[in-house]
PDB file of N, CA, C and O in Angstrom:
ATOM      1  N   UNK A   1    -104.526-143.016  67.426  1.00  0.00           N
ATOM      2  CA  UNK A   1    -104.044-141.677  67.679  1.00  0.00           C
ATOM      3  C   UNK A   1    -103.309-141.612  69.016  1.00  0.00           C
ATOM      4  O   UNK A   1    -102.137-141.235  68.998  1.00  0.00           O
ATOM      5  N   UNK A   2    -103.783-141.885  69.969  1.00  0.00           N
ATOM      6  CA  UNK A   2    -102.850-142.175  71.334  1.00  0.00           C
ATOM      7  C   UNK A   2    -101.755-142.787  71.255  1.00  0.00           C
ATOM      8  O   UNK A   2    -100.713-142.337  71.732  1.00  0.00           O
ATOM      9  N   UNK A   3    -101.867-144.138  70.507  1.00  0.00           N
ATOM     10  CA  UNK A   3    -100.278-144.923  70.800  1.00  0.00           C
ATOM     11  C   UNK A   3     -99.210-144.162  69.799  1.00  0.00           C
ATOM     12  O   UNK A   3     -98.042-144.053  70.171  1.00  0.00           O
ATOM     13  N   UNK A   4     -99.641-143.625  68.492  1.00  0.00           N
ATOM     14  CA  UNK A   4     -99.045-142.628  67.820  1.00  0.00           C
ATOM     15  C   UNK A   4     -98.456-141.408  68.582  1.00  0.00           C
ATOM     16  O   UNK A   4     -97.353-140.947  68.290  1.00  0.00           O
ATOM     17  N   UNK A   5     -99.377-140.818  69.743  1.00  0.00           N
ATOM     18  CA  UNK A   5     -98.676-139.532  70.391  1.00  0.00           C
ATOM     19  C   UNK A   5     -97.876-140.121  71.312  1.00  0.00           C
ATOM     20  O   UNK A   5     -97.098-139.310  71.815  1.00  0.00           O
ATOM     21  N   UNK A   6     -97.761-141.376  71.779  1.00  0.00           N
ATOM     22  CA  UNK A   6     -96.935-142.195  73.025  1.00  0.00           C
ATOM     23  C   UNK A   6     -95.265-142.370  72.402  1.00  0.00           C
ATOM     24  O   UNK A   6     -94.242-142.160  73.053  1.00  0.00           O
ATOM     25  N   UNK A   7     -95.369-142.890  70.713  1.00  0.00           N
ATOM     26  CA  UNK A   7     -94.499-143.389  70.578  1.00  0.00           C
ATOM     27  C   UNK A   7     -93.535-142.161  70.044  1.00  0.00           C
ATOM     28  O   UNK A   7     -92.305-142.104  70.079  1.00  0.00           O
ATOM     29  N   UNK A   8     -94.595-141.082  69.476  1.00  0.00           N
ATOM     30  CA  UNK A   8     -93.365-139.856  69.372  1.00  0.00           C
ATOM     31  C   UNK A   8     -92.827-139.541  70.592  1.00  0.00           C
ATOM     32  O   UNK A   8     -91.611-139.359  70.631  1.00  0.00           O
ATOM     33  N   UNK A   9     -93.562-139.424  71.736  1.00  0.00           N
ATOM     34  CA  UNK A   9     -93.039-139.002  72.824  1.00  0.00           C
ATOM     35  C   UNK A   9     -91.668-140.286  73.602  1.00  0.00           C
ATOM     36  O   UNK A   9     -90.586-140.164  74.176  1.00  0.00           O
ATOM     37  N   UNK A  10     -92.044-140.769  73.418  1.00  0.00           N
ATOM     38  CA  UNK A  10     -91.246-142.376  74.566  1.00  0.00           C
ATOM     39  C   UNK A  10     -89.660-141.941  73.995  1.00  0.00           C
ATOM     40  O   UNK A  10     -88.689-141.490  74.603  1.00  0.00           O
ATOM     41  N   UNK A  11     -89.885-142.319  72.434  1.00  0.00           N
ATOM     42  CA  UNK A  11     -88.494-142.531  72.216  1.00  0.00           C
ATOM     43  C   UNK A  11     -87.776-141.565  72.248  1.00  0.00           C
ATOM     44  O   UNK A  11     -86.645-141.883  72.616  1.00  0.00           O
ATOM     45  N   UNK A  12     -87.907-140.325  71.997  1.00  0.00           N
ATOM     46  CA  UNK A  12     -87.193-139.062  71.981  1.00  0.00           C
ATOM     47  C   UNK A  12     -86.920-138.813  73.712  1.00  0.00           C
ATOM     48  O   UNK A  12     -85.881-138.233  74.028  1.00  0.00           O
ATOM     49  N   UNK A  13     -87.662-139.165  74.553  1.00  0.00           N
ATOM     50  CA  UNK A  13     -87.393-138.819  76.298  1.00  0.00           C
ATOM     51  C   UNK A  13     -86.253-139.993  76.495  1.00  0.00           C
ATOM     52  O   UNK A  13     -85.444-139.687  77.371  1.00  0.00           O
ATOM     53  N   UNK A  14     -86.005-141.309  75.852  1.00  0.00           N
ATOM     54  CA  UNK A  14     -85.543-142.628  76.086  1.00  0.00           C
ATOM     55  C   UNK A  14     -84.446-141.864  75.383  1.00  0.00           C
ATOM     56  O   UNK A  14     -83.641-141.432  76.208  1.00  0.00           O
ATOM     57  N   UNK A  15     -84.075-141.485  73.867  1.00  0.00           N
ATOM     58  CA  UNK A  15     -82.674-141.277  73.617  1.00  0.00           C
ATOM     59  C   UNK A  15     -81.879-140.686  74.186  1.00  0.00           C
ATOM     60  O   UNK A  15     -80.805-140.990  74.705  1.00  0.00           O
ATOM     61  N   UNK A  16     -82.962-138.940  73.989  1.00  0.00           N
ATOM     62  CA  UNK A  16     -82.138-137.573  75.040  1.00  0.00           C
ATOM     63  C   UNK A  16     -81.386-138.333  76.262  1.00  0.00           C
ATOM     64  O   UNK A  16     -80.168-138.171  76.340  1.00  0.00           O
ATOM     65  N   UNK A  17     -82.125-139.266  77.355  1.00  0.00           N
ATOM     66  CA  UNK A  17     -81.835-140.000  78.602  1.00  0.00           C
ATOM     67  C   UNK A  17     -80.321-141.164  78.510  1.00  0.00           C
ATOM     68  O   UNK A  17     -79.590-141.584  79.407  1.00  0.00           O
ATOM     69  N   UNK A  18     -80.315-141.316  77.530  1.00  0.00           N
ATOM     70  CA  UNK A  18     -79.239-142.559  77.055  1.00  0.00           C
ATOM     71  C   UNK A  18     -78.412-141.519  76.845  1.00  0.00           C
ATOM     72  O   UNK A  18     -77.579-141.396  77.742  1.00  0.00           O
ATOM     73  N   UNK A  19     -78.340-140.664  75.909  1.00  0.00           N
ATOM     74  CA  UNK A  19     -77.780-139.961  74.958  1.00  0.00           C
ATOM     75  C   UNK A  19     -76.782-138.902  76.406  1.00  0.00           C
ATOM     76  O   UNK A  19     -75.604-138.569  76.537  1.00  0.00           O
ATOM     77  N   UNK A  20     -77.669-138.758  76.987  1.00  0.00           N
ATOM     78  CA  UNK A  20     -76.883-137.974  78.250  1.00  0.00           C
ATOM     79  C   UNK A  20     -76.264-138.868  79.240  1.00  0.00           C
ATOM     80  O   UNK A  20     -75.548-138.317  80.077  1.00  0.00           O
ATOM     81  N   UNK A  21     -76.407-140.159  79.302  1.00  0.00           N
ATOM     82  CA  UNK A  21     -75.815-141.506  80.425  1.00  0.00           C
ATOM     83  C   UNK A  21     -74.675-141.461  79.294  1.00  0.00           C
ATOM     84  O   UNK A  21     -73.851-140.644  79.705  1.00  0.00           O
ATOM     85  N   UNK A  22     -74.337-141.871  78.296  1.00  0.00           N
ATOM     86  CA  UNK A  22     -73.177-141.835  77.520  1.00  0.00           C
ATOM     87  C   UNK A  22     -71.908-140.616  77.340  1.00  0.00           C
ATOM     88  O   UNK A  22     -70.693-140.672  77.148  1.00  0.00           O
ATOM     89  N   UNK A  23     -72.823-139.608  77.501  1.00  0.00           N
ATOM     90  CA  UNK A  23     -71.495-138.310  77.378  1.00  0.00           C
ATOM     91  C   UNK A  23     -71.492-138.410  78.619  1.00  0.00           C
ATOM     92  O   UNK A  23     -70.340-138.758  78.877  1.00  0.00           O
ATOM     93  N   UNK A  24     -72.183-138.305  79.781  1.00  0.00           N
ATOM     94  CA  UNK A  24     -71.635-138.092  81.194  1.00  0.00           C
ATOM     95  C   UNK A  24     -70.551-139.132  81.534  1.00  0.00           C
ATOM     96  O   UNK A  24     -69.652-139.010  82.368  1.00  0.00           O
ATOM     97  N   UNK A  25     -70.812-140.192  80.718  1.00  0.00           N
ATOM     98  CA  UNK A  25     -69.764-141.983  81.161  1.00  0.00           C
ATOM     99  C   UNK A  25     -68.372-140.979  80.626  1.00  0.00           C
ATOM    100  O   UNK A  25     -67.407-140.718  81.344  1.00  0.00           O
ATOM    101  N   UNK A  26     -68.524-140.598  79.453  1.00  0.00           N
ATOM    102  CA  UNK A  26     -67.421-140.183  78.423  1.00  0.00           C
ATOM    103  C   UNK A  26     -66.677-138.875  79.574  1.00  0.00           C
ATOM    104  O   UNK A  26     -65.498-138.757  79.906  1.00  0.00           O
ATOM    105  N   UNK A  27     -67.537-138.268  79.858  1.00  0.00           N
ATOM    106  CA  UNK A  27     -66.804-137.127  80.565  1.00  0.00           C
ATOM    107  C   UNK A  27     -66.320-137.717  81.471  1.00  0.00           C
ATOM    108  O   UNK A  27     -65.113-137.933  81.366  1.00  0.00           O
ATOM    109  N   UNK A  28     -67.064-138.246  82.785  1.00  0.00           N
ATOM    110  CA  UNK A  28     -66.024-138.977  84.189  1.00  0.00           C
ATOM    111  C   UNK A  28     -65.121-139.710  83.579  1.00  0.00           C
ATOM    112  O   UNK A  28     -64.018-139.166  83.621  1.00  0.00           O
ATOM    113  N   UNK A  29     -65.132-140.964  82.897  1.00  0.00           N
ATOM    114  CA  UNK A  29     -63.770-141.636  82.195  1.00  0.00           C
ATOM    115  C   UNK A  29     -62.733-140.292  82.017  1.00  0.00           C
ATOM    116  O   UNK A  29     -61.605-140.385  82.501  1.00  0.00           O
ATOM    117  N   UNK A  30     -63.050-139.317  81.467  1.00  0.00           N
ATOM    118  CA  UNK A  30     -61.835-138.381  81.093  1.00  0.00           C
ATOM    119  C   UNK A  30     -61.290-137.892  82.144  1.00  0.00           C
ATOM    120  O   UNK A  30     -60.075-137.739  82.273  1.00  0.00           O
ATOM    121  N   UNK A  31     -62.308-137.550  83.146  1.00  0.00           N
ATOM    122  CA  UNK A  31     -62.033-136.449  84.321  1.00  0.00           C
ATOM    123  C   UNK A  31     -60.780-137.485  85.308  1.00  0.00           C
ATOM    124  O   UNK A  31     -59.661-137.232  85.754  1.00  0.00           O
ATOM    125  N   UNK A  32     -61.715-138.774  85.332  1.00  0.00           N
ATOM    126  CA  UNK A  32     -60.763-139.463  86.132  1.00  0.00           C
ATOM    127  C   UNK A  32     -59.354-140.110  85.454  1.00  0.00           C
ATOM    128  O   UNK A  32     -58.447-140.385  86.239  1.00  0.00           O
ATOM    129  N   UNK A  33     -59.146-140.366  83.953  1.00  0.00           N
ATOM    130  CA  UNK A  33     -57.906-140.386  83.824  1.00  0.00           C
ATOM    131  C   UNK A  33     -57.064-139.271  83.711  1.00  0.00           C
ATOM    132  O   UNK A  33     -55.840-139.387  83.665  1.00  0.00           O
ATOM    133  N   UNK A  34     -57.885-137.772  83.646  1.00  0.00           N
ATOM    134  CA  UNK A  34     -57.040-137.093  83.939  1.00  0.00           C
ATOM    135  C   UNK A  34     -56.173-136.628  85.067  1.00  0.00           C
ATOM    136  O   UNK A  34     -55.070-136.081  85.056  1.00  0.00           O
ATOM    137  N   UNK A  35     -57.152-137.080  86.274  1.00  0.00           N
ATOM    138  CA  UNK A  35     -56.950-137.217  87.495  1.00  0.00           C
ATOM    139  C   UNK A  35     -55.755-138.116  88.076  1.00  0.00           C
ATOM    140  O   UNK A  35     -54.950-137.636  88.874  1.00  0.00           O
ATOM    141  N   UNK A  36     -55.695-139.185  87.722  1.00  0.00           N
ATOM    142  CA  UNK A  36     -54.719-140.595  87.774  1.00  0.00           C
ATOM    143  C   UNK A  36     -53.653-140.402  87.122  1.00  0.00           C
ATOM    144  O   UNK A  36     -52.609-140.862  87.584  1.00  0.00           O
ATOM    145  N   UNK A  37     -53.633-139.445  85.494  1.00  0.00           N
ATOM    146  CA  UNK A  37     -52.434-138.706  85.021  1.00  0.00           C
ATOM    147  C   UNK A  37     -51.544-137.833  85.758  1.00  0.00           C
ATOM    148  O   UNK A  37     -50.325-137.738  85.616  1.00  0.00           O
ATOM    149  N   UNK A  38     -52.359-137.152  86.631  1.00  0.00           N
ATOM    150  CA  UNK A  38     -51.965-135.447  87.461  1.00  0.00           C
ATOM    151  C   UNK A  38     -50.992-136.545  88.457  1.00  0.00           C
ATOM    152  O   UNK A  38     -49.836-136.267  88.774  1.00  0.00           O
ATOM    153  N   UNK A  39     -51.585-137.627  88.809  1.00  0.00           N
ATOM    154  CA  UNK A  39     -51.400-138.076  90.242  1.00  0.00           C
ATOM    155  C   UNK A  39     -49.798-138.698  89.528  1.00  0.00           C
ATOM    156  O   UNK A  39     -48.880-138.197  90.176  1.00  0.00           O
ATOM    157  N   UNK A  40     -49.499-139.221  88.893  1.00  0.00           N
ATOM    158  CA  UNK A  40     -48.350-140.583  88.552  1.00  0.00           C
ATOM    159  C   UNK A  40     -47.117-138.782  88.086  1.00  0.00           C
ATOM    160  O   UNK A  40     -46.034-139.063  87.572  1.00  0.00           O
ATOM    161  N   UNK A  41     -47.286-137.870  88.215  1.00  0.00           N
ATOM    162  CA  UNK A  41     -46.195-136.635  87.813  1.00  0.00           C
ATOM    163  C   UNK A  41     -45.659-136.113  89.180  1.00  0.00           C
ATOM    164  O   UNK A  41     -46.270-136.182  90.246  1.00  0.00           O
ATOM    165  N   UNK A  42     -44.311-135.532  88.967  1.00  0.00           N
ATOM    166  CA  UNK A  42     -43.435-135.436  89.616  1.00  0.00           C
ATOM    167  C   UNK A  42     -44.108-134.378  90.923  1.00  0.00           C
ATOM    168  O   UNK A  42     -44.184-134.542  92.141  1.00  0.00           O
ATOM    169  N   UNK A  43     -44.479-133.392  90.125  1.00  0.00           N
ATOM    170  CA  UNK A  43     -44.981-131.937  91.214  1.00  0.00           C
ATOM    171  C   UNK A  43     -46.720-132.099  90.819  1.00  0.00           C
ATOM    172  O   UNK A  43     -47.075-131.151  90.119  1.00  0.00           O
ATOM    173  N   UNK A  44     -47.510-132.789  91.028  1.00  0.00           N
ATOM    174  CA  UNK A  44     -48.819-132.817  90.157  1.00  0.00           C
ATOM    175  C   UNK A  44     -49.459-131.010  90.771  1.00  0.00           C
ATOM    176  O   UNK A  44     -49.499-130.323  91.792  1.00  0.00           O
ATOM    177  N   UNK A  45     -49.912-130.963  89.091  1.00  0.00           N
ATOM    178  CA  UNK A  45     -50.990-130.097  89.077  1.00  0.00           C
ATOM    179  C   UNK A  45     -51.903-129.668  90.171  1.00  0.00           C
ATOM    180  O   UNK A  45     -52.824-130.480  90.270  1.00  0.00           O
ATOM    181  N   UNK A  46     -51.995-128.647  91.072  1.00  0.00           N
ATOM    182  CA  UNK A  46     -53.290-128.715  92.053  1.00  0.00           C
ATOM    183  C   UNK A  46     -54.199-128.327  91.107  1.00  0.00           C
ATOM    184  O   UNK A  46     -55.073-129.128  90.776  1.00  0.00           O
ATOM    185  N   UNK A  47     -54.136-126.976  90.494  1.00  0.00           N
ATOM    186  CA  UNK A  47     -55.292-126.611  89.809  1.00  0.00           C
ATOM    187  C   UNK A  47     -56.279-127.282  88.818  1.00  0.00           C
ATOM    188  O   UNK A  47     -57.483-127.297  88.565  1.00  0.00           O
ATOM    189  N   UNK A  48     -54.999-127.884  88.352  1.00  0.00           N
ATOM    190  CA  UNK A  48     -55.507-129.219  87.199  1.00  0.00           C
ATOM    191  C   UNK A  48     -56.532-130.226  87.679  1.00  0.00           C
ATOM    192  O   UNK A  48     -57.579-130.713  87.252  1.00  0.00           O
ATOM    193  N   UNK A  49     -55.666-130.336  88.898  1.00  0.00           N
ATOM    194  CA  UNK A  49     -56.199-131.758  89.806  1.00  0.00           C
ATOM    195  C   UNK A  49     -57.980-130.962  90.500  1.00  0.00           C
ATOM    196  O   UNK A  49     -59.068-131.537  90.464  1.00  0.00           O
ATOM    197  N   UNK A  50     -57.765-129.877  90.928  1.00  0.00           N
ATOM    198  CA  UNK A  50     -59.039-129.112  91.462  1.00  0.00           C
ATOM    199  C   UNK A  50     -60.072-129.473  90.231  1.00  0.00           C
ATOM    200  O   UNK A  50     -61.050-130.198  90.408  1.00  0.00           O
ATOM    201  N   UNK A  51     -59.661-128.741  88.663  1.00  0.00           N
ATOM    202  CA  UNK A  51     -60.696-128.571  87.497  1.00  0.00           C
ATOM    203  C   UNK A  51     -61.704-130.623  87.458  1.00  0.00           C
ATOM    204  O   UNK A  51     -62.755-131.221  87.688  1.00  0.00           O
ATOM    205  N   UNK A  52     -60.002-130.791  86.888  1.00  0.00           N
ATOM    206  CA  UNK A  52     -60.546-132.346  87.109  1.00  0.00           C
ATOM    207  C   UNK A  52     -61.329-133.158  87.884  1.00  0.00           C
ATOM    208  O   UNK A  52     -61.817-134.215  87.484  1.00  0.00           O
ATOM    209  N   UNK A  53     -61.526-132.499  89.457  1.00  0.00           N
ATOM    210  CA  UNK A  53     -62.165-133.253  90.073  1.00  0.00           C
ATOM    211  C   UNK A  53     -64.049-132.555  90.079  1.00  0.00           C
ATOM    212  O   UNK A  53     -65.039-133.280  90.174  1.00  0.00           O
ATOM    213  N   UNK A  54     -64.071-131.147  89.962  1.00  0.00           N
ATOM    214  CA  UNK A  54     -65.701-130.439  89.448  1.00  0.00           C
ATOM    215  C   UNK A  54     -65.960-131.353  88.276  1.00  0.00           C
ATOM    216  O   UNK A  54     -67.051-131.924  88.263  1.00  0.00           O
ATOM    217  N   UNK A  55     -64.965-131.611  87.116  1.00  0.00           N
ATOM    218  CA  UNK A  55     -65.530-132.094  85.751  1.00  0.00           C
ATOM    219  C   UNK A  55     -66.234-133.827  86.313  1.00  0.00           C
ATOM    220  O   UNK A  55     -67.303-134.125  85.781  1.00  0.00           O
ATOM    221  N   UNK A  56     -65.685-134.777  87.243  1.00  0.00           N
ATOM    222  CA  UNK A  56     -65.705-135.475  87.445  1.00  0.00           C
ATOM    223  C   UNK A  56     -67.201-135.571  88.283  1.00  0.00           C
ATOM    224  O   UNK A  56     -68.106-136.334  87.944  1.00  0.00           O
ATOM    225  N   UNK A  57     -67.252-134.827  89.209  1.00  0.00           N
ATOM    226  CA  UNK A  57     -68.709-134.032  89.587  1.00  0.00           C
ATOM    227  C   UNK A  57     -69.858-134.251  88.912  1.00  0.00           C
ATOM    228  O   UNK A  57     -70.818-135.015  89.023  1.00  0.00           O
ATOM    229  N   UNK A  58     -69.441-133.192  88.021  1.00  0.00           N
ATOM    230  CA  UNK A  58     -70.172-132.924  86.954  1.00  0.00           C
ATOM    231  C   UNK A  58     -70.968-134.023  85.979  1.00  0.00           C
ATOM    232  O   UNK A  58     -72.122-134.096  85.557  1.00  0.00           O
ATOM    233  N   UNK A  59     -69.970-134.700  85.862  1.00  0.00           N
ATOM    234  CA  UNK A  59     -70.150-135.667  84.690  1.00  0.00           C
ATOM    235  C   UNK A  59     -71.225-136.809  85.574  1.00  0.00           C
ATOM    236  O   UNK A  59     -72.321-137.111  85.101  1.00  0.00           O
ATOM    237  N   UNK A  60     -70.688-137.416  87.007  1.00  0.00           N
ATOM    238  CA  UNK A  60     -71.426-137.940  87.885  1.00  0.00           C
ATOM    239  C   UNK A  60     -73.232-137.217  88.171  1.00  0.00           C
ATOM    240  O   UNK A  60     -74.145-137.915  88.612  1.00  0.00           O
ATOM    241  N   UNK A  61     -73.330-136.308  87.944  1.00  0.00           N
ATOM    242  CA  UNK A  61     -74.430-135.220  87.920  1.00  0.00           C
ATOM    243  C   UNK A  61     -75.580-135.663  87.205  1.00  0.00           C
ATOM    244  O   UNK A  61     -76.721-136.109  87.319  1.00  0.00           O
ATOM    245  N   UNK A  62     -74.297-135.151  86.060  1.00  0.00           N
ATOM    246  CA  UNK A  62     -74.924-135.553  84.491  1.00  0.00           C
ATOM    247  C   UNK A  62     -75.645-136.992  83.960  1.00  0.00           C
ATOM    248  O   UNK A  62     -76.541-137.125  83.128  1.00  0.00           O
ATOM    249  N   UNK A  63     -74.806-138.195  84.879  1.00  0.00           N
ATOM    250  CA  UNK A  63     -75.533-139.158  84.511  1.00  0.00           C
ATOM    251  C   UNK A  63     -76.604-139.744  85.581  1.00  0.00           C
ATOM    252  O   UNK A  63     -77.258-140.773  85.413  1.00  0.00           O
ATOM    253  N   UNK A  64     -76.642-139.162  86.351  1.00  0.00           N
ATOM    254  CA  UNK A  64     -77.816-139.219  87.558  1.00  0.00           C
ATOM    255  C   UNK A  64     -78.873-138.742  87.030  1.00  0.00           C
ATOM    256  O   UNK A  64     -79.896-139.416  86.905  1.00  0.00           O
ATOM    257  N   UNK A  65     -78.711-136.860  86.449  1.00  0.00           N
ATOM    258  CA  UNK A  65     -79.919-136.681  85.630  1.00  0.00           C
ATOM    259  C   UNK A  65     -80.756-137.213  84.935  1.00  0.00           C
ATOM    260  O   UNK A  65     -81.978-137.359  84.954  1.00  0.00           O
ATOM    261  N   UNK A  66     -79.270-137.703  83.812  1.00  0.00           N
ATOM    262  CA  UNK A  66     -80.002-138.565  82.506  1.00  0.00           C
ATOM    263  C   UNK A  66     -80.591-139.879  82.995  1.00  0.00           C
ATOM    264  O   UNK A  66     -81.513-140.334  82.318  1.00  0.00           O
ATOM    265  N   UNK A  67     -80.198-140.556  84.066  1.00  0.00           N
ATOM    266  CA  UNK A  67     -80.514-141.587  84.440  1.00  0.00           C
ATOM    267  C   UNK A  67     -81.975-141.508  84.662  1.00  0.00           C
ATOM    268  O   UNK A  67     -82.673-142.448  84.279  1.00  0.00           O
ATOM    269  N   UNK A  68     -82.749-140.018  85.505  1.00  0.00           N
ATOM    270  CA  UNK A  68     -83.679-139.787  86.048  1.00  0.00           C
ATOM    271  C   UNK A  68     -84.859-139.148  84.639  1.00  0.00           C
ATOM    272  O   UNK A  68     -86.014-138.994  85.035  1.00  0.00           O
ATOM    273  N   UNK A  69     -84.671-138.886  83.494  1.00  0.00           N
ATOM    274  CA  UNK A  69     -85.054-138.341  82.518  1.00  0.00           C
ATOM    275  C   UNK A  69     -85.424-139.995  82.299  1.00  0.00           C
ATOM    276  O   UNK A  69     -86.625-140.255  82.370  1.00  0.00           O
ATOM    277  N   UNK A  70     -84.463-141.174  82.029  1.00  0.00           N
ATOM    278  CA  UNK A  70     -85.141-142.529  81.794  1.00  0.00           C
ATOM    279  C   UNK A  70     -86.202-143.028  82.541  1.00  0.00           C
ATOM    280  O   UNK A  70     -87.232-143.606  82.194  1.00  0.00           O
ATOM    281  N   UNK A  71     -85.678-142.636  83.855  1.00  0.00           N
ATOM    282  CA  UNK A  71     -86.900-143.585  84.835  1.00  0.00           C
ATOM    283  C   UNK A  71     -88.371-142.793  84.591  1.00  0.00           C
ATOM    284  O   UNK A  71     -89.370-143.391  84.192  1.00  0.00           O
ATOM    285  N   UNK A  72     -88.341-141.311  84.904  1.00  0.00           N
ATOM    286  CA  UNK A  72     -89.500-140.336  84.141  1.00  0.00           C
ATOM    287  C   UNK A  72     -90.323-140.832  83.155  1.00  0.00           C
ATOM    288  O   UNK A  72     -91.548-140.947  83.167  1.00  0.00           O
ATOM    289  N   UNK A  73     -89.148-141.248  81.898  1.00  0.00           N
ATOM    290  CA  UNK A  73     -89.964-141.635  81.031  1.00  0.00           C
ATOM    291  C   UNK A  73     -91.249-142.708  81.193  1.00  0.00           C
ATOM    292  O   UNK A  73     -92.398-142.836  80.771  1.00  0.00           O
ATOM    293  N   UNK A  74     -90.448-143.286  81.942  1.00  0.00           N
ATOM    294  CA  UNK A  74     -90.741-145.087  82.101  1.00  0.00           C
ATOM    295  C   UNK A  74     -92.057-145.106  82.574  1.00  0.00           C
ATOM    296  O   UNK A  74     -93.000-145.699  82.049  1.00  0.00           O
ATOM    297  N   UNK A  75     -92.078-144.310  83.769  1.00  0.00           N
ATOM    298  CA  UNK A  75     -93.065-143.850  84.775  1.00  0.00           C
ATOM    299  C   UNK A  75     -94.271-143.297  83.852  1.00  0.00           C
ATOM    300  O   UNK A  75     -95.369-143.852  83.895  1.00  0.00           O
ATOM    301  N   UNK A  76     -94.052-142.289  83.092  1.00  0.00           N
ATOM    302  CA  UNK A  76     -94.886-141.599  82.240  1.00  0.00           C
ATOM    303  C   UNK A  76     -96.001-142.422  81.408  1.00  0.00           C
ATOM    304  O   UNK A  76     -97.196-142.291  81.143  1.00  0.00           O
ATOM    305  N   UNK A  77     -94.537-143.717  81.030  1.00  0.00           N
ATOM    306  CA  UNK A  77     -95.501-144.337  79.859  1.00  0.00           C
ATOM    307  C   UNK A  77     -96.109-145.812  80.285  1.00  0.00           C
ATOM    308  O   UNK A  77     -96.786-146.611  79.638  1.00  0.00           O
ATOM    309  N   UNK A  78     -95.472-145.860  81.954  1.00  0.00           N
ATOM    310  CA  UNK A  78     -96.549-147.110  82.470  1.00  0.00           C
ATOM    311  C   UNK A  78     -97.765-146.307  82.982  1.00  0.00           C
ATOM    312  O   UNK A  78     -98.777-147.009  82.961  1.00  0.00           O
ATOM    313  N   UNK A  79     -98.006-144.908  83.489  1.00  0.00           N
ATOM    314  CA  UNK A  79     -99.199-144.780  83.711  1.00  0.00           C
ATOM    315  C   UNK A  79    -100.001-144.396  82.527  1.00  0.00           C
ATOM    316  O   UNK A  79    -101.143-144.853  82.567  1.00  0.00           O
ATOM    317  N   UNK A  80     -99.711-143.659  81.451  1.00  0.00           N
ATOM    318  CA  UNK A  80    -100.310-143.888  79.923  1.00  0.00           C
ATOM    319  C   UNK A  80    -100.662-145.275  80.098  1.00  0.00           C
ATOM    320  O   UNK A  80    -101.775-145.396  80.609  1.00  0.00           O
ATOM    321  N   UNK A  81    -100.285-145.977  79.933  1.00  0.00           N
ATOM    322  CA  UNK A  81    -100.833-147.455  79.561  1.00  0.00           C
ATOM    323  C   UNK A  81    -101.659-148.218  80.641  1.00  0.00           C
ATOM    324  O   UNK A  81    -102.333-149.188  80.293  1.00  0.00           O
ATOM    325  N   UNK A  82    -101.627-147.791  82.008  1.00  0.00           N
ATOM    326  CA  UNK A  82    -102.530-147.909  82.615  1.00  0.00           C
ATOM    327  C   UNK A  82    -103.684-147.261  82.638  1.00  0.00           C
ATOM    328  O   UNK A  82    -104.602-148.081  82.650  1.00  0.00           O
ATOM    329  N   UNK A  83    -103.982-146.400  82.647  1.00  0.00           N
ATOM    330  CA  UNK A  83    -105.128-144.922  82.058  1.00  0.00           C
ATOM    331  C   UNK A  83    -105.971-145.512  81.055  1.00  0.00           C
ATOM    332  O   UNK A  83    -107.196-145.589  81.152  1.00  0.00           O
ATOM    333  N   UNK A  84    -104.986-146.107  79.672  1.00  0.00           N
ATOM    334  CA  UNK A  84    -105.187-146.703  78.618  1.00  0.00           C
ATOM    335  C   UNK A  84    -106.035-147.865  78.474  1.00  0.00           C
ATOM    336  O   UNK A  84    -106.984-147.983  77.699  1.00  0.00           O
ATOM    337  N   UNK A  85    -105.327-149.224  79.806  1.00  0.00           N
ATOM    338  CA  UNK A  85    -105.715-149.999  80.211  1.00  0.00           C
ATOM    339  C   UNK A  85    -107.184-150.249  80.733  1.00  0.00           C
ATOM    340  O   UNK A  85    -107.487-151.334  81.229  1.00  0.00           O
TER     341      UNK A  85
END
């Protein structure tokens, strides 16, 4: 019954955590080629270039979080298994 409530829990905290390191990768990749786009144009965008650089932020944010939702997990389920132990 324990390793049953561990393993519903682990993997669903482990995907959500991945699952958010991947769209945040996906968002900065965008933010910053949109950024490097603005930059190579004649009169570049400020506003563009402003949005682009919060999304870029953002996305950096985003995968710090998710990064920290993994290590959480990790943490969670080495002291479960020590407790266990």
């Amino acid at each position: 019954m324990f390793s049953a409530a561990v393993m519903k829990i682990g993997p669903s905290a482990h995907q959500a955590g991945l699952e958010g390191v991947r769209r945040g990768l996906n968002d900065l990749n965008r933010a910053a080629n949109d950024i490097a786009r603005n930059g190579t144009t004649q009169e570049p965008d400020a506003a563009s270039l402003a949005e682009s650089a919060v999304d870029l932020r953002t996305a950096r944010n985003q995968v710090q979080a998710s990064v920290r939702v993994i290590e959480t997990e990790n943490e969670v389920l080495g002291s479960l298994l020590d407790t266990r132990a």
